[in-house]
py3Dmol code that shows the C-alpha trace and the ligand (Angstrom):
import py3Dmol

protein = """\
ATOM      1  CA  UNK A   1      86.178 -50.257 186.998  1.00  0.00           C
ATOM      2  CA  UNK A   2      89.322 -51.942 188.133  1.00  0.00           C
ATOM      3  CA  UNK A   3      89.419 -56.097 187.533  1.00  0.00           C
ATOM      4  CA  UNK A   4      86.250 -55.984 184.793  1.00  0.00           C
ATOM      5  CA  UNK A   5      85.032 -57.109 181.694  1.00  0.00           C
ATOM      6  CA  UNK A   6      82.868 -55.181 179.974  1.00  0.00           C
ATOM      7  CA  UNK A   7      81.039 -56.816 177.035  1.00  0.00           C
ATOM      8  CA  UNK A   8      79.452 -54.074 175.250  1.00  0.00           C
ATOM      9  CA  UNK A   9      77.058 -53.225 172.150  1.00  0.00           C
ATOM     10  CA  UNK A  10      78.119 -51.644 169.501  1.00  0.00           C
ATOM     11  CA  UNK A  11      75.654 -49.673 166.646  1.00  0.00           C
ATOM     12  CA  UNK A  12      74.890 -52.250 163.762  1.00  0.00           C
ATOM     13  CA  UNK A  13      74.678 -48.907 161.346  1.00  0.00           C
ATOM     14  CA  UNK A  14      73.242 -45.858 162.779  1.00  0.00           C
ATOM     15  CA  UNK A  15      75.658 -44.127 165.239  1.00  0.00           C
ATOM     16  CA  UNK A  16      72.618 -42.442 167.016  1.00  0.00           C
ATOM     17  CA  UNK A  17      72.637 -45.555 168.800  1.00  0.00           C
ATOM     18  CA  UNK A  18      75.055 -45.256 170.667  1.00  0.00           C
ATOM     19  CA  UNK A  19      74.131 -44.685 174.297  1.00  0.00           C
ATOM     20  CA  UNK A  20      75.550 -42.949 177.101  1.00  0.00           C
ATOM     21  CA  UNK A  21      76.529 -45.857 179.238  1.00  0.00           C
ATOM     22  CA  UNK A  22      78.278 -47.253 175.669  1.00  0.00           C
ATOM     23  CA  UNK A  23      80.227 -44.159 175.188  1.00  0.00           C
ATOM     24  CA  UNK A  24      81.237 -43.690 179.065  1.00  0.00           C
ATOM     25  CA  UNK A  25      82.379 -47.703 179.391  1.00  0.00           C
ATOM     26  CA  UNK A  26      84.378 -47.537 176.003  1.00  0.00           C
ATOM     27  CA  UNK A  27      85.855 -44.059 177.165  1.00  0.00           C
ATOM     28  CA  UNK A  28      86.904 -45.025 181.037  1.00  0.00           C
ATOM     29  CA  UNK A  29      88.562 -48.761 180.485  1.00  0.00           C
ATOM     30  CA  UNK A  30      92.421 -49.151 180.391  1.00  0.00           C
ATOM     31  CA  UNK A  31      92.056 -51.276 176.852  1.00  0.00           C
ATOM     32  CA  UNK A  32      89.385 -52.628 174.210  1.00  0.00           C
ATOM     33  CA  UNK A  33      89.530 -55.721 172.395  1.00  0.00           C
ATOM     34  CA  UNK A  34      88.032 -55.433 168.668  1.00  0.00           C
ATOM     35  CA  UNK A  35      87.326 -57.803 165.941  1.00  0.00           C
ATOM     36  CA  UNK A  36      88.882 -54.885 163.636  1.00  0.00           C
ATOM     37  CA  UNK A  37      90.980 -52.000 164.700  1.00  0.00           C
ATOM     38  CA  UNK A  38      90.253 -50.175 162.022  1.00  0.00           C
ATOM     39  CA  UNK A  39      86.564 -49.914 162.418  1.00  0.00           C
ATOM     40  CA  UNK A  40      86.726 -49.618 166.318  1.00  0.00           C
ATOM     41  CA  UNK A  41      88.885 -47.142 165.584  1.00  0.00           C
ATOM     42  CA  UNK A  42      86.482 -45.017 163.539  1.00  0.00           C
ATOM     43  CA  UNK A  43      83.695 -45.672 166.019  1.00  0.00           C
ATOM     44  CA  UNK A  44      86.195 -44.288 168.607  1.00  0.00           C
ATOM     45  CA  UNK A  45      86.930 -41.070 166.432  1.00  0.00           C
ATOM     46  CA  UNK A  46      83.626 -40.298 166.279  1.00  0.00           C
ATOM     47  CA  UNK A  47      83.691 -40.279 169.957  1.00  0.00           C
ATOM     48  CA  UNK A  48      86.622 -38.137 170.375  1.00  0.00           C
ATOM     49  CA  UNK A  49      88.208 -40.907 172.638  1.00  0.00           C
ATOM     50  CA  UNK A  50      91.715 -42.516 172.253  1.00  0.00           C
ATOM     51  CA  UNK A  51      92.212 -46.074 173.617  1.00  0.00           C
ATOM     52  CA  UNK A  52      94.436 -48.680 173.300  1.00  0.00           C
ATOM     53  CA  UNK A  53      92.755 -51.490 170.584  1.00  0.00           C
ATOM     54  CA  UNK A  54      93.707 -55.142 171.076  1.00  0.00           C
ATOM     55  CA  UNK A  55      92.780 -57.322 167.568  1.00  0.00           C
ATOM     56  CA  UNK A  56      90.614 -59.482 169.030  1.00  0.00           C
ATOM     57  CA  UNK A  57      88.935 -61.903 166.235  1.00  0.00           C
ATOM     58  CA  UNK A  58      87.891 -65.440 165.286  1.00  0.00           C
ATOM     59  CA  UNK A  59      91.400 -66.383 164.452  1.00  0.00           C
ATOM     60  CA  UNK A  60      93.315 -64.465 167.371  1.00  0.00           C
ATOM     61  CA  UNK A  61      90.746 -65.390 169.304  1.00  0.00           C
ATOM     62  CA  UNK A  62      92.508 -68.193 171.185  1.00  0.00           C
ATOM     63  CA  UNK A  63      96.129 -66.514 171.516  1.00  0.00           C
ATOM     64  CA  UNK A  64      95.101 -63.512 173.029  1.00  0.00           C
ATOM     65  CA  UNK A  65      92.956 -64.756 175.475  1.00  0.00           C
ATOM     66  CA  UNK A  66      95.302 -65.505 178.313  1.00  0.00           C
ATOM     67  CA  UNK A  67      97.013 -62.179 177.493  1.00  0.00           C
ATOM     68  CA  UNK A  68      93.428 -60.488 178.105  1.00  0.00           C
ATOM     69  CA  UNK A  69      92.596 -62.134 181.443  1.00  0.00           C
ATOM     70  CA  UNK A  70      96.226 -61.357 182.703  1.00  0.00           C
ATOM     71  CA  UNK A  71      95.946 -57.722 182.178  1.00  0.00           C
ATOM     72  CA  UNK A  72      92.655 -57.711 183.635  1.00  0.00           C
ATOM     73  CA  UNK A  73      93.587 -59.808 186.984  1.00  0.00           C
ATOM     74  CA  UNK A  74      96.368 -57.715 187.265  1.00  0.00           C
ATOM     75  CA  UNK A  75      93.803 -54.570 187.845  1.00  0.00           C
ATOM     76  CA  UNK A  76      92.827 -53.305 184.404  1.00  0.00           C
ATOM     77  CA  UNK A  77      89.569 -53.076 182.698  1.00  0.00           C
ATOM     78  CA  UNK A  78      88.788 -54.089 179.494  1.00  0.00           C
ATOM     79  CA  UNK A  79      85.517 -53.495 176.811  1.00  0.00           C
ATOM     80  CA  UNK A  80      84.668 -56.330 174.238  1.00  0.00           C
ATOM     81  CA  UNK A  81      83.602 -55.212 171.146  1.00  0.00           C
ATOM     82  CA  UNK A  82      82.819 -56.597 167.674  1.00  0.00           C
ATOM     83  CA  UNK A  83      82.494 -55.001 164.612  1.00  0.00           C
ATOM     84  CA  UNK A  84      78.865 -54.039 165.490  1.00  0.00           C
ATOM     85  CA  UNK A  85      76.527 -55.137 167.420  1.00  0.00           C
ATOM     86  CA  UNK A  86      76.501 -57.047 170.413  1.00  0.00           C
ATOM     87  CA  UNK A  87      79.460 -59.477 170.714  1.00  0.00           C
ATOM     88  CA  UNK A  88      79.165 -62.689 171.102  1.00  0.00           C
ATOM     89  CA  UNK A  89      76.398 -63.199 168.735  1.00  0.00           C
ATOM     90  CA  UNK A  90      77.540 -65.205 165.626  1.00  0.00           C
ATOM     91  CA  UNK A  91      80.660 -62.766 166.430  1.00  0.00           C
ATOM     92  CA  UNK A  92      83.544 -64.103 168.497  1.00  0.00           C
ATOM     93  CA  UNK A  93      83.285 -63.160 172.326  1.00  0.00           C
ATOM     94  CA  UNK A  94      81.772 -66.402 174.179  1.00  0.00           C
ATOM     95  CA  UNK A  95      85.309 -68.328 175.184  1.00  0.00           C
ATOM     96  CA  UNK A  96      86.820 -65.001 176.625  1.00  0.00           C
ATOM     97  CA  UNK A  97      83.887 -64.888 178.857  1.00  0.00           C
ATOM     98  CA  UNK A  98      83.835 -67.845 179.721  1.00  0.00           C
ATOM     99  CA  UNK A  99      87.472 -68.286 180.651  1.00  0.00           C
ATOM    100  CA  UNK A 100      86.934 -64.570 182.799  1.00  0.00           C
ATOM    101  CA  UNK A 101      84.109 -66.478 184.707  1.00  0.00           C
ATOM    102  CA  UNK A 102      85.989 -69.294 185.295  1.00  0.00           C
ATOM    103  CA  UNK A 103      88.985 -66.565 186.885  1.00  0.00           C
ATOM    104  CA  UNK A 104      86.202 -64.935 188.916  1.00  0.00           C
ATOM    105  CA  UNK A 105      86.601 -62.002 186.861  1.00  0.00           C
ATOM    106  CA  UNK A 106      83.649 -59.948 186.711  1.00  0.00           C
ATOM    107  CA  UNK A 107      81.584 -59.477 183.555  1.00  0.00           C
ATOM    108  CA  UNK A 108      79.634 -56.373 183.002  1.00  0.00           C
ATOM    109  CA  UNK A 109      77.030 -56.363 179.634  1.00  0.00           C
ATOM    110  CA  UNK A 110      76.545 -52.575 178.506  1.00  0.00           C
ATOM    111  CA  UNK A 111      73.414 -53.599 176.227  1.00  0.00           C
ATOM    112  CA  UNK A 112      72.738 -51.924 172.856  1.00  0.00           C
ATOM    113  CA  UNK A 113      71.777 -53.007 169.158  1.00  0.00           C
ATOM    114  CA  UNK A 114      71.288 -56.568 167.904  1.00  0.00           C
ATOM    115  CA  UNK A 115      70.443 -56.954 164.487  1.00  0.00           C
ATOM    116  CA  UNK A 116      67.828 -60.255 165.528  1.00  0.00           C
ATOM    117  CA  UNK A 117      66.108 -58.992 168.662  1.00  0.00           C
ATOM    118  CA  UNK A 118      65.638 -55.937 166.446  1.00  0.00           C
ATOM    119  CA  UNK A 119      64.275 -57.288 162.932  1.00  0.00           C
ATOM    120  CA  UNK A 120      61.914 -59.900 165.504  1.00  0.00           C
ATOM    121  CA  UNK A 121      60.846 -56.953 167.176  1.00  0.00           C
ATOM    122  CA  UNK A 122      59.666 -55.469 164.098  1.00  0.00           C
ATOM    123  CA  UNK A 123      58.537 -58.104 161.759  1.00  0.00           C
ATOM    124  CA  UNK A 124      54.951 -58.396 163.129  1.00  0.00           C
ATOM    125  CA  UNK A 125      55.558 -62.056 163.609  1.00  0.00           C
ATOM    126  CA  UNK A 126      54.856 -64.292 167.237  1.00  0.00           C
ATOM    127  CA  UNK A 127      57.541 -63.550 169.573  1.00  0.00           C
ATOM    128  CA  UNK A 128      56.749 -65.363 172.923  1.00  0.00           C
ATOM    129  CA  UNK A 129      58.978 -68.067 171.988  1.00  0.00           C
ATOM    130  CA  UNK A 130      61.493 -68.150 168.964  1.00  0.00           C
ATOM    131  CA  UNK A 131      65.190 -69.924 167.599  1.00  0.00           C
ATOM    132  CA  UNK A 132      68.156 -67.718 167.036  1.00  0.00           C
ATOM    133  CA  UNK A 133      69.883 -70.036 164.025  1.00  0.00           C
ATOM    134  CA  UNK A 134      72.269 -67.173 163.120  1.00  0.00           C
ATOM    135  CA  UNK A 135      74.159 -68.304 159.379  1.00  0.00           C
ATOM    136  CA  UNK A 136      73.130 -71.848 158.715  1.00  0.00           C
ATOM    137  CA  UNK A 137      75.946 -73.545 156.930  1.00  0.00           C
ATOM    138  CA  UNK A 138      76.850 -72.482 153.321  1.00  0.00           C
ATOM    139  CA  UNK A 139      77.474 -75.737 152.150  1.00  0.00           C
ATOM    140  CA  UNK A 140      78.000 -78.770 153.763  1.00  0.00           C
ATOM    141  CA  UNK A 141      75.172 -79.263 156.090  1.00  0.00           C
ATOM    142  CA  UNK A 142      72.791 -76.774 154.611  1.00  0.00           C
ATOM    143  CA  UNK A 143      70.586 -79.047 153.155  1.00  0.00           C
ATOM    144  CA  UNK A 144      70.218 -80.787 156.951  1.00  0.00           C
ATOM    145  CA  UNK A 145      69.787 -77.973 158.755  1.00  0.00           C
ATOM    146  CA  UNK A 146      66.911 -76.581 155.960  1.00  0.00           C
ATOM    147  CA  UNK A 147      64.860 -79.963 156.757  1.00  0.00           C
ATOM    148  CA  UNK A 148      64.797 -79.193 160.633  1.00  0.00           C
ATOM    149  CA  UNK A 149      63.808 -75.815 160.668  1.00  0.00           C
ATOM    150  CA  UNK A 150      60.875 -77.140 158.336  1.00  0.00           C
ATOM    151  CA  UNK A 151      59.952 -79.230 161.509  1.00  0.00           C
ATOM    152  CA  UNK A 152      60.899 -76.381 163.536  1.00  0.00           C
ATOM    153  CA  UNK A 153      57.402 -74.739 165.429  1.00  0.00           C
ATOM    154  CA  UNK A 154      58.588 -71.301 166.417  1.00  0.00           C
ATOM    155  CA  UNK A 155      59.536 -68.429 165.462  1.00  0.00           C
ATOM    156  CA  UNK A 156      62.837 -68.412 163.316  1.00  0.00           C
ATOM    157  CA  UNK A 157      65.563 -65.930 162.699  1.00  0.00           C
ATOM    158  CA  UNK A 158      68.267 -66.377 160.373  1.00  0.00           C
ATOM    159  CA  UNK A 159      71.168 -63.603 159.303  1.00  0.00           C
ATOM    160  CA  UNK A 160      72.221 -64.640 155.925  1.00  0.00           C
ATOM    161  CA  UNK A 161      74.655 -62.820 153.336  1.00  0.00           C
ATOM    162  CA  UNK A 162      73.950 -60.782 150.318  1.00  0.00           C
ATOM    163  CA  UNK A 163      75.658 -63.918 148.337  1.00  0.00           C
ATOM    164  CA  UNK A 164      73.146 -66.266 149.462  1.00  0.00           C
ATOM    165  CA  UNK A 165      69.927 -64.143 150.205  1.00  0.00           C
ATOM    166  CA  UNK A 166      68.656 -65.307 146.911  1.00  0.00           C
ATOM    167  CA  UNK A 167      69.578 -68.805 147.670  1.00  0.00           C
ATOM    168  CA  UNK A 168      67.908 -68.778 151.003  1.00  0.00           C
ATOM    169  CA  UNK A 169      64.644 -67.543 149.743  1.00  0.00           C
ATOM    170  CA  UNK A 170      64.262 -70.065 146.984  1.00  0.00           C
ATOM    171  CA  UNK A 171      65.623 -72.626 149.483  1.00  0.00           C
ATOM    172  CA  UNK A 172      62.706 -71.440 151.893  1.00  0.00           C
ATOM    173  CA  UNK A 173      60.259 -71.800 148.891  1.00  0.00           C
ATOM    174  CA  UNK A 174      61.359 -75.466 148.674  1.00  0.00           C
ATOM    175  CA  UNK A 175      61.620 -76.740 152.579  1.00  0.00           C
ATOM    176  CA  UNK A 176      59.381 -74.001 153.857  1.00  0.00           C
ATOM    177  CA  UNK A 177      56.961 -72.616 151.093  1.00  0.00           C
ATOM    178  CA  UNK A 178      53.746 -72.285 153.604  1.00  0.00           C
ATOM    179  CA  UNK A 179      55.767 -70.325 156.233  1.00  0.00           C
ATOM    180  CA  UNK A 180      55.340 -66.053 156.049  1.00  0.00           C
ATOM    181  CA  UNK A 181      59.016 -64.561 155.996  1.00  0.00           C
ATOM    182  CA  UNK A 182      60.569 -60.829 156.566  1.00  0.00           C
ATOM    183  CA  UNK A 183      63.592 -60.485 155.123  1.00  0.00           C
ATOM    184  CA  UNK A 184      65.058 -57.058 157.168  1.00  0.00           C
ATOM    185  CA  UNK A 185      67.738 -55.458 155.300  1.00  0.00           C
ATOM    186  CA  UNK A 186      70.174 -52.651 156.199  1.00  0.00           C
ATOM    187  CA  UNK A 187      68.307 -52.094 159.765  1.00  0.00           C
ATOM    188  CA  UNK A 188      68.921 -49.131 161.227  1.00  0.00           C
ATOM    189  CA  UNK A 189      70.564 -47.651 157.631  1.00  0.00           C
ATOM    190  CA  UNK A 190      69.964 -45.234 155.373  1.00  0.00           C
ATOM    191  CA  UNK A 191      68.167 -47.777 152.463  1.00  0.00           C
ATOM    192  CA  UNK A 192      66.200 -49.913 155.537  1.00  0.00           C
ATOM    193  CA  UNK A 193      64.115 -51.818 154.054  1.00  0.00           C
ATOM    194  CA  UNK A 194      61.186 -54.701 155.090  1.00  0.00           C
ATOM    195  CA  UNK A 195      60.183 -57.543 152.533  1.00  0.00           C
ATOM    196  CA  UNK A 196      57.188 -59.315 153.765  1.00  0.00           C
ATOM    197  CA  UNK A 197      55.604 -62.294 152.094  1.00  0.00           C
ATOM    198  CA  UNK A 198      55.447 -65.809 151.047  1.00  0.00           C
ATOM    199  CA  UNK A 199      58.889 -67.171 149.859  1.00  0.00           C
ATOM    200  CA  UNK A 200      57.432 -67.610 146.402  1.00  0.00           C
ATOM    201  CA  UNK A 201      56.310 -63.989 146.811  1.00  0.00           C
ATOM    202  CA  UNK A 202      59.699 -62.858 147.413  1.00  0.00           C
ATOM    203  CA  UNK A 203      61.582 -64.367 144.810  1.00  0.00           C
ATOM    204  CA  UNK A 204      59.372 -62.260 142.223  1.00  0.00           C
ATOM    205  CA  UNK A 205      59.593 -59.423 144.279  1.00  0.00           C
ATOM    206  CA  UNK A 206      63.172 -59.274 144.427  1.00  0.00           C
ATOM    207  CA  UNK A 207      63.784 -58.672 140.686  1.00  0.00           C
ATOM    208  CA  UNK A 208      62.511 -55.018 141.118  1.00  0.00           C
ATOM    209  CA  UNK A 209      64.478 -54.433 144.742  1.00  0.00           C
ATOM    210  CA  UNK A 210      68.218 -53.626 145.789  1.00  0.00           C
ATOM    211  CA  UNK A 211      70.056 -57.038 146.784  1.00  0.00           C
ATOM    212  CA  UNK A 212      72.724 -55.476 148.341  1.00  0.00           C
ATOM    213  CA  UNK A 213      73.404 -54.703 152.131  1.00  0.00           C
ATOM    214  CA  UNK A 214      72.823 -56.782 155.279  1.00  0.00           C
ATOM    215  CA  UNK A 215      69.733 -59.118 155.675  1.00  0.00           C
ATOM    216  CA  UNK A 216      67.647 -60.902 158.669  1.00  0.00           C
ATOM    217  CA  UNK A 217      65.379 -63.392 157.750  1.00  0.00           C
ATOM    218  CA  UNK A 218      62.538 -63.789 160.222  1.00  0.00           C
ATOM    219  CA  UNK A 219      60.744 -66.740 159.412  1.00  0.00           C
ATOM    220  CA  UNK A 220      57.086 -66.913 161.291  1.00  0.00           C
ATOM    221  CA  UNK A 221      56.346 -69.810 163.703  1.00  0.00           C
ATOM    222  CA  UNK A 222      54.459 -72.904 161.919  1.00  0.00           C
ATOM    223  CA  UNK A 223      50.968 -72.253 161.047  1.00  0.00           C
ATOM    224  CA  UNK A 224      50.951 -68.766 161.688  1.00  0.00           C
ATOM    225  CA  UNK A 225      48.494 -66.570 159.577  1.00  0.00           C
ATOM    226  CA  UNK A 226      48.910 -63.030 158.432  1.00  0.00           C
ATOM    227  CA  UNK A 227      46.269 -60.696 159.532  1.00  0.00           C
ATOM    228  CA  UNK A 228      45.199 -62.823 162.766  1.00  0.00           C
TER     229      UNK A 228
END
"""
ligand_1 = """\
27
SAM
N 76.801 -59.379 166.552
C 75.911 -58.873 165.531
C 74.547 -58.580 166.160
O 74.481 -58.394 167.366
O 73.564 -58.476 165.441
C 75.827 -59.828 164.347
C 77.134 -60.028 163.660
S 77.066 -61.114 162.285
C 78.775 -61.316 161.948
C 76.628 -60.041 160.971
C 75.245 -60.353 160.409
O 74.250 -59.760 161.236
C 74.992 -59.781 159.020
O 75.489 -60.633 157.996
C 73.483 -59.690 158.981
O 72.909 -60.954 158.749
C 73.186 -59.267 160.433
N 73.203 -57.790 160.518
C 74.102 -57.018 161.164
N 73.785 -55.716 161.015
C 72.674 -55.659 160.254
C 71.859 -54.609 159.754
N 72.144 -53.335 159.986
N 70.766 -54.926 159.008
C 70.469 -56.219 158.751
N 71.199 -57.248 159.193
C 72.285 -56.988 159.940
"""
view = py3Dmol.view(width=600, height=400)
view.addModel(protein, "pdb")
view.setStyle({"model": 0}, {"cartoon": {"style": "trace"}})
view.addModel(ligand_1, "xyz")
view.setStyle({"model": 1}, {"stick": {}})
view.zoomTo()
view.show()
């Protein structure tokens, strides 16, 4: 394991999802970096292992990173985590492996849960070709970004927060009100839950549903018809 970077998947709710290779890599490297110790750490008790956590997040990103690479070039190992799911992916992760490339370090993915590959998998909607937007902006920008995913033809996936879910669905009724949606919320939780409809649909629907949790919008490709 000596001289490695691990980037590995973490569960995005359901600790059943945790597999073997996850647990081993997390259990035999010298160090982890985390977004936040304190949940690492509980996803660490639960696998009876004791590591050393480095804070590893959007604002210590930068600091830490020559500190990381050091370690590691000197003949550690190290495991990139986020809070869950798989780092990197609207979660900080890219520049430290980029910078580990760029030292010829090598960089080992141990795949697991992604809250977008999963909700696409499952929303019934065309997958050969889609756009990962992540969170469009909240404010400045948002408006922009609305108007070219109207123009956009695929497949579209969105994470959006419990503040704005509301917001995004009337938003979608305005730029997008033709386009089918799933709105995924708390995958892989105990209250998982699919909403499947029209934008307009939604917005009516919502009044009798739970708006709390985590969400993934998956907005079908242009033209696309239920039931074809
Ligand atoms: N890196 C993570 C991944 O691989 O999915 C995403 C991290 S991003 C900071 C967090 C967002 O992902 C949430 O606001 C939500 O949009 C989505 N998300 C994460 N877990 C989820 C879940 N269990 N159910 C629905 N959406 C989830």
């Amino acid at each position: 394991m000596k001289n490695k970077l691990y980037i590995v998947a973490t569960p995005i709710g359901n600790l059943g999802d945790i597999s073997k290779r996850i647990a081993d890599t997390l259990s035999e490297v010298d160090f982890i970096c985390c977004e936040d110790t304190r949940v690492t750490g509980n996803l660490l008790k639960h696998l009876k292992i004791t590591k050393e956590l480095i804070s590893f997040n959007a604002k210590s990103e930068t600091k830490k990173i020559g500190y990381v690479i050091e370690r590691i070039k000197k003949g550690e190992s190290c495991a990139l985590v986020s809070d869950a799911g798989t780092p990197g992916i609207s979660d900080p992760g890219i520049r430290l492996v980029n910078t580990a490339i760029n030292e010829f370090i090598e960089v080992v993915g141990i795949p697991g849960p992604n809250a977008a590959i999963l909700a696409l998998s499952i929303s019934g909607l065309p997958t050969e070709s889609f756009v990962f937007e992540g969170f469009i902006p909240q404010k400045k920008g948002r408006q922009k970004k609305l108007k070219e995913l109207a123009e956009e033809k695929r497949t579209i996936i969105l994470y959006e927060s419990v503040y704005r879910i509301e917001k995004l669905l009337n938003e979608l009724s305005e730029y997008m009100p033709e386009r089918f949606v799933v709105v995924c919320r708390e995958l892989t939780k105990k209250f998982e839950e699919y909403w499947r409809g029209f934008p307009s649909q939604l917005i009516d629907e919502m009044e009798s549903k739970t708006v709390k949790g985590e969400f993934v919008v998956v907005i079908a490709s242009l033209g696309w018809k239920e039931k074809e």
